[in-house]
PDB file of N, H, CA, C and O in Angstrom:
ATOM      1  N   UNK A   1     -13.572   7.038  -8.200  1.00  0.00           N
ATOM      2  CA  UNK A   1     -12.561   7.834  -7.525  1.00  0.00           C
ATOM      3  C   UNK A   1     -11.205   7.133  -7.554  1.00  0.00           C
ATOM      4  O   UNK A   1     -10.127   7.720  -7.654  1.00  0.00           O
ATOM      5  N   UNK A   2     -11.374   5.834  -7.459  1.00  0.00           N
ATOM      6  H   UNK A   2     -12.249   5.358  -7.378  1.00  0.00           H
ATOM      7  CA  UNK A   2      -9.908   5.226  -7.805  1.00  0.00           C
ATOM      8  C   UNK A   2      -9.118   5.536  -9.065  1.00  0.00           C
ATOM      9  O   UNK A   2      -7.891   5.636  -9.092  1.00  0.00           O
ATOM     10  N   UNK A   3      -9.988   5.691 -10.181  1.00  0.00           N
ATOM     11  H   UNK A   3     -10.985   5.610 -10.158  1.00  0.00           H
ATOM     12  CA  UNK A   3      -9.144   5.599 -11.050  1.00  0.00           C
ATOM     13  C   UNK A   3      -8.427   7.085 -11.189  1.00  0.00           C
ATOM     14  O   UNK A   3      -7.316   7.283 -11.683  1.00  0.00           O
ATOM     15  N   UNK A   4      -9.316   8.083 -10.641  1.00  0.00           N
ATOM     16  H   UNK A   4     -10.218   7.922 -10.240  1.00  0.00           H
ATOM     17  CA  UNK A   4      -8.655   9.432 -10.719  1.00  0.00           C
ATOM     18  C   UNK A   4      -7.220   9.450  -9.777  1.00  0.00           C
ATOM     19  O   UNK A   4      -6.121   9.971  -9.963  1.00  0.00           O
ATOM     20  N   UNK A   5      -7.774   8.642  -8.705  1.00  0.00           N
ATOM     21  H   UNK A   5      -8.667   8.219  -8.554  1.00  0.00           H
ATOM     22  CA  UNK A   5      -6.177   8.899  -7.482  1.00  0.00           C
ATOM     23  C   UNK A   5      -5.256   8.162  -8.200  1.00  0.00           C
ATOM     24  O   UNK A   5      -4.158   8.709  -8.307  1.00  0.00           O
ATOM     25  N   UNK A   6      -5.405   6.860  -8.831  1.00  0.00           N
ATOM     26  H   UNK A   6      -6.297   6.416  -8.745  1.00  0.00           H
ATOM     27  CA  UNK A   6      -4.593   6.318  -9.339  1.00  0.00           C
ATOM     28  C   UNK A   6      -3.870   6.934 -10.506  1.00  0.00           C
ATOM     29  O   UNK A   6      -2.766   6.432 -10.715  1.00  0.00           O
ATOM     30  N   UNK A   7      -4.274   8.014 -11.406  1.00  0.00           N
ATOM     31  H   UNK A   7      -5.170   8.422 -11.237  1.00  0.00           H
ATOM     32  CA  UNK A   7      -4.056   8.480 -12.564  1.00  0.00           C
ATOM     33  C   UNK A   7      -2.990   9.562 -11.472  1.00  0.00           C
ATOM     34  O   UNK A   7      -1.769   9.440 -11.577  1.00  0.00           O
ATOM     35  N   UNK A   8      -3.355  10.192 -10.850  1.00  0.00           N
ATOM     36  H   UNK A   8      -4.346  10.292 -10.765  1.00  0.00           H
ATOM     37  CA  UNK A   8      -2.433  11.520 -10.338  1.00  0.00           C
ATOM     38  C   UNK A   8      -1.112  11.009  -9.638  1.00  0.00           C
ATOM     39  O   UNK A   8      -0.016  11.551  -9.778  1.00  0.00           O
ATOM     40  N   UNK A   9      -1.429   9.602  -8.663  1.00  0.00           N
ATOM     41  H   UNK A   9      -2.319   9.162  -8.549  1.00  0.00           H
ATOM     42  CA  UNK A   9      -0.104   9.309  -7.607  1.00  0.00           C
ATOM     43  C   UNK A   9       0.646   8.308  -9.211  1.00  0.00           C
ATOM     44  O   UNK A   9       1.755   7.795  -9.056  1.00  0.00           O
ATOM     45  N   UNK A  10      -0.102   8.142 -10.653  1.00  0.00           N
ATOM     46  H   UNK A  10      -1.002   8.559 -10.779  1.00  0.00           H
ATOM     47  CA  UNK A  10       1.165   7.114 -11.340  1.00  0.00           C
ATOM     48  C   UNK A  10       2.034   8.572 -11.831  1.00  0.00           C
ATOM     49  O   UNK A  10       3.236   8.734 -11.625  1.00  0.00           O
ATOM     50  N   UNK A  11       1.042   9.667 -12.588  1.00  0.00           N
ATOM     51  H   UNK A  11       0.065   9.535 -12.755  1.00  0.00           H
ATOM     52  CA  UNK A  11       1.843  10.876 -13.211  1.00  0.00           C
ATOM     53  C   UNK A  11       2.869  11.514 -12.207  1.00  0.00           C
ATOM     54  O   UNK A  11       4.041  11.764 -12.488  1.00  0.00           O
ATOM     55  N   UNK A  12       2.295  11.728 -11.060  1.00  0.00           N
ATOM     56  H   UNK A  12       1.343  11.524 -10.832  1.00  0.00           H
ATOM     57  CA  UNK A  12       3.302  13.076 -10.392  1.00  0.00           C
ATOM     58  C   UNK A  12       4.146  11.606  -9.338  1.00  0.00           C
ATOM     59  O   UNK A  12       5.276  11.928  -8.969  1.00  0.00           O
ATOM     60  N   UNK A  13       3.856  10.661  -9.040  1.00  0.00           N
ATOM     61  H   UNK A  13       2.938  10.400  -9.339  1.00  0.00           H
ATOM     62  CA  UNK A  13       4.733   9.772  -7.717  1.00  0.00           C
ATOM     63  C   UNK A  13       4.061  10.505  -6.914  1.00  0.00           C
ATOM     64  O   UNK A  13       4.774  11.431  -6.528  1.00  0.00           O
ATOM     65  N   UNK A  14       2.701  10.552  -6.332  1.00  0.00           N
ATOM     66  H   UNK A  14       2.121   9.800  -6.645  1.00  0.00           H
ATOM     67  CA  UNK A  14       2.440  10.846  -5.248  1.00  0.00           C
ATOM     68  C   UNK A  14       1.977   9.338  -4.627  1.00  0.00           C
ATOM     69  O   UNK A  14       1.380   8.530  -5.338  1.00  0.00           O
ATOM     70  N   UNK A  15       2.279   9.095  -3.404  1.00  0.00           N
ATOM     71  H   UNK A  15       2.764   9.751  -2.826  1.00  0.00           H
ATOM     72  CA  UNK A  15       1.293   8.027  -2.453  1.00  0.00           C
ATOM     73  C   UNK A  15      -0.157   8.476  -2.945  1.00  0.00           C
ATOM     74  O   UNK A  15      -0.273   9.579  -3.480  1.00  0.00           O
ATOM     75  N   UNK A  16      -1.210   7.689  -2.785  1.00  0.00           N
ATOM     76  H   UNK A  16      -1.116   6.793  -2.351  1.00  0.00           H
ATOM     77  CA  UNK A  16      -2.108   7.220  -2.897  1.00  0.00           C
ATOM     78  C   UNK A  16      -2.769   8.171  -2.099  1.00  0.00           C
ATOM     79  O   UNK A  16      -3.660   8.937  -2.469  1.00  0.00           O
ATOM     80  N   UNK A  17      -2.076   8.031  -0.539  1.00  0.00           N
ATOM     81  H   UNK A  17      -1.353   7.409  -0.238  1.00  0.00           H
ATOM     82  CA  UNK A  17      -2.763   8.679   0.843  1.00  0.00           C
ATOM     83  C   UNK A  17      -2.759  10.185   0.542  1.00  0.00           C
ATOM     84  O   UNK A  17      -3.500  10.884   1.233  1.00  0.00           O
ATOM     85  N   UNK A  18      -1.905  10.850  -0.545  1.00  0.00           N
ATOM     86  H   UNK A  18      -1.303  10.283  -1.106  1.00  0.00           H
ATOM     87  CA  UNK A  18      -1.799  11.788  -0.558  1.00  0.00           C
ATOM     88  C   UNK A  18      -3.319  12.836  -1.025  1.00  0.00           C
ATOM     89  O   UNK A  18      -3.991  13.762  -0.571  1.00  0.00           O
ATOM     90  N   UNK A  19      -3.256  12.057  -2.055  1.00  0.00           N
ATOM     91  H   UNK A  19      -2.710  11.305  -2.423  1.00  0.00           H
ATOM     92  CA  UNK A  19      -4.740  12.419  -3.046  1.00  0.00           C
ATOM     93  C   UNK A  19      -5.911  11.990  -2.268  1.00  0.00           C
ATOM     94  O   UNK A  19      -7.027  12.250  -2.718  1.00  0.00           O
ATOM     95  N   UNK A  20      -5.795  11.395  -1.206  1.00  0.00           N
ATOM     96  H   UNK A  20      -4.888  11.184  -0.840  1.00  0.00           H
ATOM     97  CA  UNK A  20      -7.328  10.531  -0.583  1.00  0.00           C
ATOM     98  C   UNK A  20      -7.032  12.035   0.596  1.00  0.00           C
ATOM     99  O   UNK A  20      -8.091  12.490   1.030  1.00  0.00           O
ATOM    100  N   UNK A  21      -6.131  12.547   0.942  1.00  0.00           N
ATOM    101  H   UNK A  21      -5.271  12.178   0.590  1.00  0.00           H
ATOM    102  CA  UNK A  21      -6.551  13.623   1.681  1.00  0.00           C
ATOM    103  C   UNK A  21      -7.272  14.903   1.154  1.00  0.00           C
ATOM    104  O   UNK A  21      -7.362  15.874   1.905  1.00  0.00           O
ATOM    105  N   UNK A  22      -7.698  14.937   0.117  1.00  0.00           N
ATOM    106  H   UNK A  22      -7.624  14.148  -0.494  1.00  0.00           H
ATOM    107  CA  UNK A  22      -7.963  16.025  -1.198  1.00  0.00           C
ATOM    108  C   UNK A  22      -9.476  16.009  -0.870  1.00  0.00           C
ATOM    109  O   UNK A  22     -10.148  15.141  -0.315  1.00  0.00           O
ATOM    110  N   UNK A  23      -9.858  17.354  -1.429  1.00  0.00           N
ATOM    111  H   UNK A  23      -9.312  18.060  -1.881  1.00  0.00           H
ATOM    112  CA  UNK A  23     -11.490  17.209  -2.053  1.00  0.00           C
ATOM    113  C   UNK A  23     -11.605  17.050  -2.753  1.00  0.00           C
ATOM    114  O   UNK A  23     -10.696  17.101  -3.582  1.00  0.00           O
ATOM    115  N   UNK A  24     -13.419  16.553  -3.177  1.00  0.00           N
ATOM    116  H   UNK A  24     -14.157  16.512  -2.504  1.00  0.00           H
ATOM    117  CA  UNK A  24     -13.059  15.998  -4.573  1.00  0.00           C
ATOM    118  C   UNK A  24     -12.931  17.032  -5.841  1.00  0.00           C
ATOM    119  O   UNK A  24     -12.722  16.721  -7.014  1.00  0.00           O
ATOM    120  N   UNK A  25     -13.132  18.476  -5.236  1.00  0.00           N
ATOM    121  H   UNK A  25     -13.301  18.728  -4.283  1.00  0.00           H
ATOM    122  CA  UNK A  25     -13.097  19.598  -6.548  1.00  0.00           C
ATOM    123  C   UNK A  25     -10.985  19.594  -6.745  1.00  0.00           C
ATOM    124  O   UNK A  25     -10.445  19.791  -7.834  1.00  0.00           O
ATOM    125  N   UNK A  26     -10.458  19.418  -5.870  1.00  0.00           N
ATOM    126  H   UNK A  26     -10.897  19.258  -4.985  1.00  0.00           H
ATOM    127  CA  UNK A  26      -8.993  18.935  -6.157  1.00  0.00           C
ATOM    128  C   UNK A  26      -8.712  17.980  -6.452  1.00  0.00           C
ATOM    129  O   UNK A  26      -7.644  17.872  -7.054  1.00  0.00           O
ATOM    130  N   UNK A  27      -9.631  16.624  -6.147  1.00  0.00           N
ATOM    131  H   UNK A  27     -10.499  16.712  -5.657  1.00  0.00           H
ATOM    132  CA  UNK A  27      -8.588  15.482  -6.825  1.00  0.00           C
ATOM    133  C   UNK A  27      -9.399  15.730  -8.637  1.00  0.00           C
ATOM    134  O   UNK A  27      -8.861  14.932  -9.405  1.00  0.00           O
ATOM    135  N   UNK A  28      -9.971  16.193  -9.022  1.00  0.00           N
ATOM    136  H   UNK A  28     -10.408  16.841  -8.399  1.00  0.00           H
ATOM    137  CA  UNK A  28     -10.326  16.379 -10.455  1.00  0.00           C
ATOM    138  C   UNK A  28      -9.573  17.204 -10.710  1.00  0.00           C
ATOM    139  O   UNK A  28      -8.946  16.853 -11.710  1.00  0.00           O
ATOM    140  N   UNK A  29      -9.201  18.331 -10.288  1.00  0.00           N
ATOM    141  H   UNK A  29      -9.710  18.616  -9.476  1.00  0.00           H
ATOM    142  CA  UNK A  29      -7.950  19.536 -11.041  1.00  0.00           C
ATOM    143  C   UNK A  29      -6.696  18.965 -11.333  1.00  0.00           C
ATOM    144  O   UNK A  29      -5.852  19.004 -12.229  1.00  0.00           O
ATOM    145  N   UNK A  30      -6.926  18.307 -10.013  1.00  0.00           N
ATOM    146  H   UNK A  30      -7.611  18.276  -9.285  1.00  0.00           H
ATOM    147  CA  UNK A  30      -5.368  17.806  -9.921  1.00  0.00           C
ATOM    148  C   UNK A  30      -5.149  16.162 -11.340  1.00  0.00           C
ATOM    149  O   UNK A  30      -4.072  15.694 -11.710  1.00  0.00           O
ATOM    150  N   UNK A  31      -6.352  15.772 -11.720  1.00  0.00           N
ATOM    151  H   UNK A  31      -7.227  16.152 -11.420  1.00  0.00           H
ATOM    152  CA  UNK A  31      -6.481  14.656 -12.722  1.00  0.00           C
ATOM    153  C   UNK A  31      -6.547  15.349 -14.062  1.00  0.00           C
ATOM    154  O   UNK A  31      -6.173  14.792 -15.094  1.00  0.00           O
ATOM    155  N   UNK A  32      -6.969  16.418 -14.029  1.00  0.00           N
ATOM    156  H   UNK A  32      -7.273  16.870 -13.191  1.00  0.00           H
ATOM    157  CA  UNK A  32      -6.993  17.306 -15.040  1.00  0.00           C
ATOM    158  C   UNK A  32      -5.484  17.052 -15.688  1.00  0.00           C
ATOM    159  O   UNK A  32      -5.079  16.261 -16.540  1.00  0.00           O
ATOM    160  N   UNK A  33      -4.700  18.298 -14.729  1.00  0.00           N
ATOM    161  H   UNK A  33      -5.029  18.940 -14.037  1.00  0.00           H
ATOM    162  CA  UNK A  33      -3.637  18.095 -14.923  1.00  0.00           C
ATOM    163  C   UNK A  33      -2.528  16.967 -15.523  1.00  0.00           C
ATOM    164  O   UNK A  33      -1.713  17.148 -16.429  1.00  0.00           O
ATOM    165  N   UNK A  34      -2.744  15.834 -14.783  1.00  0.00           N
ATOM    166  H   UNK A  34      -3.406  15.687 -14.048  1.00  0.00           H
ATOM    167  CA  UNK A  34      -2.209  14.414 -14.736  1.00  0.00           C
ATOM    168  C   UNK A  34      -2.301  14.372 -16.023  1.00  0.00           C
ATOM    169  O   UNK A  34      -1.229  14.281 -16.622  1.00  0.00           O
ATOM    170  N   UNK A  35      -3.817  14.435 -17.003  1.00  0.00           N
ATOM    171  H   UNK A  35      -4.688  14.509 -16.517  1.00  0.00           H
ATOM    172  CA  UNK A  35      -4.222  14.215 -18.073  1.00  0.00           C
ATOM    173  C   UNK A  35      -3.178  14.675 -19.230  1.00  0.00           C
ATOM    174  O   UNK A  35      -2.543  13.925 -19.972  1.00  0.00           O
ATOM    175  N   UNK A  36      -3.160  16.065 -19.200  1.00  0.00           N
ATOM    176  H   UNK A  36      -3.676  16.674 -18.597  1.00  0.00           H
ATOM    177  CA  UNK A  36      -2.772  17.071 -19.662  1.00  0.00           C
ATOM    178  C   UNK A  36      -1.049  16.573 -19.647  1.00  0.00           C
ATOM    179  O   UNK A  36      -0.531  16.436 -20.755  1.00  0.00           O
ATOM    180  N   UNK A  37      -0.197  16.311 -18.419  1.00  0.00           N
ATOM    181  H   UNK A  37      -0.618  16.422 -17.519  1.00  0.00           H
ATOM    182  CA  UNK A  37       1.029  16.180 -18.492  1.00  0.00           C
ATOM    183  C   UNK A  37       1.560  14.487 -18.986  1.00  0.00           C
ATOM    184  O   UNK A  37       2.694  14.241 -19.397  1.00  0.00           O
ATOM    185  N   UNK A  38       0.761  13.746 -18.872  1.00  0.00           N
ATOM    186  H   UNK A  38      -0.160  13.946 -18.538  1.00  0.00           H
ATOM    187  CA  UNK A  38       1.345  12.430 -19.829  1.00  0.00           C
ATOM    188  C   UNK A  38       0.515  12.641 -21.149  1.00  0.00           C
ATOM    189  O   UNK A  38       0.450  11.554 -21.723  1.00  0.00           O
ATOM    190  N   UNK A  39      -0.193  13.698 -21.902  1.00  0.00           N
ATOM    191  H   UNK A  39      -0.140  14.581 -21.435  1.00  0.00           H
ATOM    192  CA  UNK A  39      -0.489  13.740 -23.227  1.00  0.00           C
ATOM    193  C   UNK A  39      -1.346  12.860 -23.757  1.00  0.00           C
ATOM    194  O   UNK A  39      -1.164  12.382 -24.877  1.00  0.00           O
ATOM    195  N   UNK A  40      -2.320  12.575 -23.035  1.00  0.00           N
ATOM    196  H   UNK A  40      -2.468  12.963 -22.126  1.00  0.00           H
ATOM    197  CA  UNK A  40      -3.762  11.907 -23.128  1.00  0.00           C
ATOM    198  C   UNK A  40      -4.484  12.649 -23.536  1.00  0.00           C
ATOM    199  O   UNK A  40      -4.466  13.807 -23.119  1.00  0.00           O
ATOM    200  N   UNK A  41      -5.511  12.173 -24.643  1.00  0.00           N
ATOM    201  H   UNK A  41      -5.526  11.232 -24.982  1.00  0.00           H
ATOM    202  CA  UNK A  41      -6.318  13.313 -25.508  1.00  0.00           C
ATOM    203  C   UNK A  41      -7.522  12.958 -24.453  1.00  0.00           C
ATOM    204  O   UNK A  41      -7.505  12.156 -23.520  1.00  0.00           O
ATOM    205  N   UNK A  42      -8.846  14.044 -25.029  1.00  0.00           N
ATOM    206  H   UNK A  42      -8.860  14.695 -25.787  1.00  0.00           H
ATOM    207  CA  UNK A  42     -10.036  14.211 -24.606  1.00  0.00           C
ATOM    208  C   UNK A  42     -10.441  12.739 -24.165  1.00  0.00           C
ATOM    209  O   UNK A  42     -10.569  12.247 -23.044  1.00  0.00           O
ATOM    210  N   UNK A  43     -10.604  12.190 -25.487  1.00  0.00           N
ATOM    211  H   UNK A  43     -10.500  12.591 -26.398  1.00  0.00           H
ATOM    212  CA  UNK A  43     -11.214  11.207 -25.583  1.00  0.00           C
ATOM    213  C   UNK A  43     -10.246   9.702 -24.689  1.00  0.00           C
ATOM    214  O   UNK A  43     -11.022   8.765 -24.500  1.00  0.00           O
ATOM    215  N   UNK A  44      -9.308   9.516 -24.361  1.00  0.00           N
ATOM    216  H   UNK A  44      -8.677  10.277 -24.514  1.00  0.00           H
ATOM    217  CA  UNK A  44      -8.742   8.646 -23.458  1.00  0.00           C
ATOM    218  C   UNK A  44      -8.572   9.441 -21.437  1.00  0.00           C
ATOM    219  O   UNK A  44      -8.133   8.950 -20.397  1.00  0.00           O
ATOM    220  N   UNK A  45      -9.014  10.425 -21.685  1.00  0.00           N
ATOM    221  H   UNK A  45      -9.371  10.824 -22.529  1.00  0.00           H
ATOM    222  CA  UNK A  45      -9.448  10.999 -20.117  1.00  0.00           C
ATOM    223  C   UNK A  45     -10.601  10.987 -19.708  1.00  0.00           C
ATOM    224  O   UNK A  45     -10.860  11.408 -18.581  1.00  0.00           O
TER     225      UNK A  45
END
């Protein structure tokens, strides 16, 4: 789970605390995303 909160608060500047208030079916959408917007393929997500 760290590395997902950590992937979303480096892409968007969110605090840390932000994503630890999340479920976990949101902090994965929301890593999805993260993925998707710094241009990380399949295989490095």
């Amino acid at each position: 789970m760290d590395d997902l909160v950590a992937d979303i608060a480096v892409i968007f500047n969110w605090p840390p605390s932000e994503v630890f208030g999340m479920d976990l079916g949101e902090v994965i959408a929301w890593r999805k995303r993260a993925a998707l917007r710094s241009g990380a393929s399949d295989e490095e997500s």
